[in-house]
C-alpha positions as CSV (number, residue, x, y, z in Angstrom):
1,X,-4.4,206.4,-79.7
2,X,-2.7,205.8,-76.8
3,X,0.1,203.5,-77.4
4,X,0.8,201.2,-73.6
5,X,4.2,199.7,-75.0
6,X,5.5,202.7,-74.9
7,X,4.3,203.2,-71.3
8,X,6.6,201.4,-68.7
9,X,4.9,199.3,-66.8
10,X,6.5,200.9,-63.5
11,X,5.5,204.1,-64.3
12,X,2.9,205.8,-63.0
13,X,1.5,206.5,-66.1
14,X,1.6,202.8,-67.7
15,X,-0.6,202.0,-64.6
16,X,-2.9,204.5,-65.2
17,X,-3.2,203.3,-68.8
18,X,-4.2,199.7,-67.8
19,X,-7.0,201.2,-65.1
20,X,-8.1,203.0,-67.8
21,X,-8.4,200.8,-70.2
22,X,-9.9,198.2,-67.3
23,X,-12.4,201.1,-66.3
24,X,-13.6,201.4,-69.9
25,X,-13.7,197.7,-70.5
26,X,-16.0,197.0,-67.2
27,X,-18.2,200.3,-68.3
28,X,-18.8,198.8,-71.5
29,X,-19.5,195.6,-70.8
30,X,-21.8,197.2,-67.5
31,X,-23.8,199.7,-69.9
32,X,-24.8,200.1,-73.7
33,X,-24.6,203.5,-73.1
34,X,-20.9,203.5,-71.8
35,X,-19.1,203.2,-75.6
36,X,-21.2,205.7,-77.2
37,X,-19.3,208.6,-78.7
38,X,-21.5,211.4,-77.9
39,X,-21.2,209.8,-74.1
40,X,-17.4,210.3,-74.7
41,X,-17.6,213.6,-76.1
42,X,-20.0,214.4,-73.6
43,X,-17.8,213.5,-70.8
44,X,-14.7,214.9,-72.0
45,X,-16.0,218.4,-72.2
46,X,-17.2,218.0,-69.1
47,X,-14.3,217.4,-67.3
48,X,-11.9,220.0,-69.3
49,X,-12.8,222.6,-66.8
50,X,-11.3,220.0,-63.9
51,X,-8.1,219.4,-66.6
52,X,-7.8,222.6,-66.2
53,X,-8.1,223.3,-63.0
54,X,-5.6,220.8,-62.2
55,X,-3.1,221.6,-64.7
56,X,-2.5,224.4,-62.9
57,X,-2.8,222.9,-59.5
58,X,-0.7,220.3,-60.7
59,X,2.6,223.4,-60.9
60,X,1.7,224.4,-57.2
61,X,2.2,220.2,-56.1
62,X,5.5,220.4,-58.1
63,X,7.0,223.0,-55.8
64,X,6.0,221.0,-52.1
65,X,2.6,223.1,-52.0
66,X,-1.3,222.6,-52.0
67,X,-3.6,225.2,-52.8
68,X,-7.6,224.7,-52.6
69,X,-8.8,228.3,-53.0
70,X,-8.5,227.7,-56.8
71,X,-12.6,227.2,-57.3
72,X,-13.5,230.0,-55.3
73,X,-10.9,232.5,-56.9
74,X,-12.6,230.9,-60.5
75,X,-16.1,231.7,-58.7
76,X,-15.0,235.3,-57.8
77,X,-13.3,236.0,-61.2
78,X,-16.7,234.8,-63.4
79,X,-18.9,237.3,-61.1
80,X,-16.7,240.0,-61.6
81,X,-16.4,239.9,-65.7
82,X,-20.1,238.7,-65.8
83,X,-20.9,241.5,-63.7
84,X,-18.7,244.3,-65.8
85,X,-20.1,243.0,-68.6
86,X,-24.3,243.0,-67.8
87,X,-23.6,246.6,-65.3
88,X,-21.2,248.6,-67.5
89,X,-21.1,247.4,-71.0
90,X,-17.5,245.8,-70.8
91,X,-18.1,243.5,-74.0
92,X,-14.4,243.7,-74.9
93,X,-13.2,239.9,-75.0
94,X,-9.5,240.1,-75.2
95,X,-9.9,242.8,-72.7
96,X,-12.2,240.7,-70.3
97,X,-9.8,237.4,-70.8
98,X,-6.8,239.3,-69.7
99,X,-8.7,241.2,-66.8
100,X,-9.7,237.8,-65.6
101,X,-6.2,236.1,-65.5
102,X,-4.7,239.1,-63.7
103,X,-7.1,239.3,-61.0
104,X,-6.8,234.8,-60.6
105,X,-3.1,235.8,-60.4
106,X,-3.1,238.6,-57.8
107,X,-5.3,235.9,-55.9
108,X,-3.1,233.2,-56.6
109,X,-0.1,235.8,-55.4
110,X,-2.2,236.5,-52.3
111,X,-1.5,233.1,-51.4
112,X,2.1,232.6,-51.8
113,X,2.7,235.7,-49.9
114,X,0.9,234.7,-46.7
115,X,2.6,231.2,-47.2
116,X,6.4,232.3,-47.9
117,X,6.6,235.2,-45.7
118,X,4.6,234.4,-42.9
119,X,5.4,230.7,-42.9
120,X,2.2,229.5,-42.7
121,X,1.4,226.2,-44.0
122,X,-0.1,226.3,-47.5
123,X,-2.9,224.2,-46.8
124,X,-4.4,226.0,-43.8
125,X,-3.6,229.3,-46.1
126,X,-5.7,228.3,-48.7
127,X,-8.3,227.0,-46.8
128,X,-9.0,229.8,-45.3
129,X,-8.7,231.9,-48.8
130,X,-11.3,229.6,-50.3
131,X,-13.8,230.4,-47.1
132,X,-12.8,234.3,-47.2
133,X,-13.4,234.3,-50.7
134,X,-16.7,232.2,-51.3
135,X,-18.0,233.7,-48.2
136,X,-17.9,237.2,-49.7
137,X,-18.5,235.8,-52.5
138,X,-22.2,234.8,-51.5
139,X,-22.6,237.6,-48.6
140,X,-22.3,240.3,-51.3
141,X,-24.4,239.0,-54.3
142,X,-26.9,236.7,-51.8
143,X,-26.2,233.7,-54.0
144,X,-27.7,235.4,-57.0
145,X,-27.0,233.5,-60.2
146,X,-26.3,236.0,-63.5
147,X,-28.3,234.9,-67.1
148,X,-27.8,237.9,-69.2
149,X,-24.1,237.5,-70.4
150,X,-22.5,239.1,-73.1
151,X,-22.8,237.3,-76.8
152,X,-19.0,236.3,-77.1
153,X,-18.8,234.2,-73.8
154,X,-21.7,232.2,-74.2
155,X,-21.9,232.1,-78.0
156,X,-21.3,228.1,-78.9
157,X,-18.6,227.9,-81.6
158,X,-18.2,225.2,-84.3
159,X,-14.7,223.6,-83.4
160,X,-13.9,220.7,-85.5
161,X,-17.3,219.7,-86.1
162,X,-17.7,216.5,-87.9
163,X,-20.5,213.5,-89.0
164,X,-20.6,210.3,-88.3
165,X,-23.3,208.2,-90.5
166,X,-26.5,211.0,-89.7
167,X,-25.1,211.8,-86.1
168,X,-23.1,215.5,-86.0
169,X,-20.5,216.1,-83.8
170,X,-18.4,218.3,-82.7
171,X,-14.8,219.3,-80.8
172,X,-15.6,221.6,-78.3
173,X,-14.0,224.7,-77.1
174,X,-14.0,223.7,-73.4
175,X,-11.2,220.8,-74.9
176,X,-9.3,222.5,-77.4
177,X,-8.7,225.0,-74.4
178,X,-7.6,222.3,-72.4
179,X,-5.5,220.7,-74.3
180,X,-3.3,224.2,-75.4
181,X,-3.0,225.1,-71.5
182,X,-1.9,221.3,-71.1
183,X,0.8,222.3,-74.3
184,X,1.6,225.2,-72.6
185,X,2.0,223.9,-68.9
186,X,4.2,221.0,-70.5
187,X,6.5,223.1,-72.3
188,X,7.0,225.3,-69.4
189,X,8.0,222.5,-67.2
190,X,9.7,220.3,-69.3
191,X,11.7,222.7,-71.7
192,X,12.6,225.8,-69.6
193,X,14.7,226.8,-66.8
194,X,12.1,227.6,-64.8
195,X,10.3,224.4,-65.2
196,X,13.3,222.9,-63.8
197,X,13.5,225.3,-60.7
198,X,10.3,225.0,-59.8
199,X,10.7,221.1,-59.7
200,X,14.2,221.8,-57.7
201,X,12.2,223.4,-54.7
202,X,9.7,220.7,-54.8
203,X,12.6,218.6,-54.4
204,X,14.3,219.9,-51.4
205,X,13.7,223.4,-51.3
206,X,16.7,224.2,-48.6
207,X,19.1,223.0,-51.4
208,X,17.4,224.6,-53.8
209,X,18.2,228.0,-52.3
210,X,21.5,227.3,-51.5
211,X,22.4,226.7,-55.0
212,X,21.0,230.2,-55.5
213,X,17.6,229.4,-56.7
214,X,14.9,232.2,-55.6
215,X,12.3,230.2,-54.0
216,X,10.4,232.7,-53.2
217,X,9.9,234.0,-56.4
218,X,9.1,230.3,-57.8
219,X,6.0,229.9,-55.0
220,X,5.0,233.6,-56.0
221,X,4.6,231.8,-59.8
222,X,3.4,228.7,-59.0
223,X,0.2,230.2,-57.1
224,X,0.2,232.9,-59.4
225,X,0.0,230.4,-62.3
226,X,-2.8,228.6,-60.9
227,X,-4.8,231.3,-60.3
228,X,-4.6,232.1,-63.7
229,X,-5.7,228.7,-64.7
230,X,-8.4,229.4,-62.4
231,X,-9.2,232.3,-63.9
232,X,-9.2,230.5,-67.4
233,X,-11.8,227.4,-65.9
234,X,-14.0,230.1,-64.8
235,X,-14.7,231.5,-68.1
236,X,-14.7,228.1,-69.5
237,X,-17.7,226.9,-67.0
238,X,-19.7,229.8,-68.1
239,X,-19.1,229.1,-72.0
240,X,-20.3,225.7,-70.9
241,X,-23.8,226.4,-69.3
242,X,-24.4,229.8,-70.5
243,X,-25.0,231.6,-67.1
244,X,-23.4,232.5,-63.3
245,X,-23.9,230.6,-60.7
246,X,-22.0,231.7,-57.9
247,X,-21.6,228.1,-55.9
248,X,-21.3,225.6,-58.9
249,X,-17.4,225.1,-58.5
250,X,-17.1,225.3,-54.9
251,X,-17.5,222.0,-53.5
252,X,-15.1,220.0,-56.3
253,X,-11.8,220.4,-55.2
254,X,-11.1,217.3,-54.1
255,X,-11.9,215.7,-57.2
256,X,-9.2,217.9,-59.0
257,X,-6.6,217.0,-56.0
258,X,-7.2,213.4,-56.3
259,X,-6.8,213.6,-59.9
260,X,-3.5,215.7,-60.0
261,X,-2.2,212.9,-57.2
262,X,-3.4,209.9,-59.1
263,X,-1.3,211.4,-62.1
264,X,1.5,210.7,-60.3
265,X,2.1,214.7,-58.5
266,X,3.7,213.8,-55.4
267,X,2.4,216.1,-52.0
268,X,5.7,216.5,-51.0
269,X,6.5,218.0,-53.9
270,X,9.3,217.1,-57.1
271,X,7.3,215.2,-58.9
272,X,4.6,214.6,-61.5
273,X,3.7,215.1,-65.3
274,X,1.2,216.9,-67.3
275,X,0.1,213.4,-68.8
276,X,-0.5,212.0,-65.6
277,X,-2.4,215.0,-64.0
278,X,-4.8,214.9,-67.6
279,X,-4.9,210.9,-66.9
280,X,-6.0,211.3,-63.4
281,X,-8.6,213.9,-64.5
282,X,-10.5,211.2,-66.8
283,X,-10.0,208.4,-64.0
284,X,-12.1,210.4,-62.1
285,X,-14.3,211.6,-64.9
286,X,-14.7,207.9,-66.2
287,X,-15.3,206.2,-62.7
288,X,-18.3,208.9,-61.9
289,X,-19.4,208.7,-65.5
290,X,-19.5,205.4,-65.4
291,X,-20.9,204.8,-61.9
292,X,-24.1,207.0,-62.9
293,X,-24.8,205.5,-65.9
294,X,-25.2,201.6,-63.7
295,X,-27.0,203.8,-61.2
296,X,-24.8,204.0,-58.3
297,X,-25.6,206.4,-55.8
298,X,-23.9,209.7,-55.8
299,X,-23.3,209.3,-52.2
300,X,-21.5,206.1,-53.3
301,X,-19.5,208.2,-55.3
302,X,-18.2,210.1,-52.9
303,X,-16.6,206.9,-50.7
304,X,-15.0,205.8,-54.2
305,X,-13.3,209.3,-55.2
306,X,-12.4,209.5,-51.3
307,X,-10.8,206.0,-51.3
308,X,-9.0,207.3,-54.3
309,X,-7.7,210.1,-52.6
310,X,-6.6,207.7,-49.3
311,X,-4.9,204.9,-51.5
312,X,-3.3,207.5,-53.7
313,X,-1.7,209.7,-50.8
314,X,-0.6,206.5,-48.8
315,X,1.4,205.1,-52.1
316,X,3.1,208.1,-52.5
317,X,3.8,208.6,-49.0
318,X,4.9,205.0,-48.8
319,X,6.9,205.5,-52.4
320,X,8.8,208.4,-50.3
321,X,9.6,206.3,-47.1
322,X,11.3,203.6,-49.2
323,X,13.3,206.2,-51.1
324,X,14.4,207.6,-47.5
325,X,15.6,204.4,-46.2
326,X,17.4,203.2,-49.3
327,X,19.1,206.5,-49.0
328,X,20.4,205.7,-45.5
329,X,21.1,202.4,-46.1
């Protein structure tokens, strides 16, 4: 369990405990239905795909950058292994996994190309990526969804299944793959050089290259990372419903942006943690979760996660003006 003394209370994350816990409190209290562990399971699989998605989002924010092509790259990456697999017998999984990262990271790469060397700024960059790439995405299939997938990606597998009384549960693979990118993101900012370069440029990246870091070469691995991750939430939402849909992630970016900056990543860059971005992930989940479940309109939903988003920039855009002053005080 999650332990709040250990949380300060000025941290970002101690205050995302307590709305947490303040969330789940007025869900319960709102909803029978709230507090039920197969609504919690149920809820946390669902959002894995958005950890996951902003786990690796979460890396691009730490260097000063923004990148919203991430759900159409995922979109473009499922057709194209779904597609291999159903049109040319390409049942190979290890083969199909890695194929599917390197093409999210020559996307991803794309990116931090046109960015870096052209000096364009990242967010009208990727906007456009995510309309080039969804828009070809639907021109050249017509929006036609894909059913008949091979057995291993849509195959449900028994992780960690368990009982409760006559009820049987399960730990699905959509978390357990969460969770090790989440390991793996957090080691590789926290305990590595790298980590801490990447965290130097999003600090000031003019004194980062003075100091001889390659920033270049940092953006080129931060995109590149993402798309991977991309690449890896793709697969993930097909395991989940068992078929290709070509428009089912495009449209839900904001709700992984908002979560990455409620966790405490800061747009201008140099700062954030893998706890917060996973903390802002089920604030989001939790909030629409529990919102539905009292029967709030989904309209309604989408003033609350776009309040989120305005309250969330303006602290940290307020945190970052005080910070300036005090430093030319």
């Amino acid at each position: 369990m999650l332990n709040l003394n250990r949380l300060k209370p000025a941290s970002n994350e101690g205050y995302l405990a307590w709305v947490l816990v303040a969330l789940i409190v007025i869900f319960t209290l709102s909803t029978p239905q709230f507090m039920t562990l197969r609504n919690l399971l149920d809820l946390i699989e669902s959002y894995a795909v958005s950890g996951i998605f902003a786990l690796g989002l979460f890396v691009v924010l730490v260097t000063g950058g923004i990148d919203i092509s991430f759900a159409a790259v995922a979109s473009v990456v499922q057709y194209i292994i779904a597609t291999l697999a159903i049109r040319y017998g390409m049942t190979n999984p290890l083969g199909s996994i890695v194929l599917a990262m390197a093409i999210g990271t020559t996307l991803g790469m794309v990116n931090a190309v046109l960015i870096y060397c052209l000096r364009i700024v990242s967010i009208i960059v990727t906007i456009s990526m995510q309309s080039l790439l969804f828009g070809m995405l639907m021109w050249l299939t017509n929006g036609t969804s894909l059913y008949d997938l091979p057995d291993w990606l849509i195959t449900p597998l028994k992780v960690l299944p368990f009982s409760v009384g006559a009820e049987h549960y399960q730990i699905g693979l959509p978390l357990v793959v969460m969770l090790l990118v989440a390991a793996m993101t957090w080691v590789l900012l926290n305990k590595t050089h790298l980590g801490r370069q990447l965290f130097a440029v999003g600090g000031d990246q003019e004194s980062a290259r003075r100091i001889g870091i390659r920033v270049g070469l940092l953006h080129l691995f931060a995109y590149g990372y993402l798309g991977a991750m991309a690449a890896i939430g793709g697969l993930v939402q097909v395991y989940r419903v068992g078929e290709v849909v070509p428009n089912a992630l495009v449209g839900g970016e904001l709700d992984v942006l908002a979560a990455a900056v409620l966790g405490g990543a800061s747009l201008n860059g140099g700062k954030g943690s893998v706890v917060g971005t996973l903390m802002g992930v089920f604030l989001i989940g939790i909030l629409k979760n529990g919102l539905n479940l009292i029967g709030v309109s989904n309209y309604f939903m989408n003033v609350v996660i776009g309040g989120v988003i305005v309250v969330a920039i303006t602290v940290t855009h307020y945190k970052k003006r005080k910070e300036t002053d005090v430093g030319f005080a």
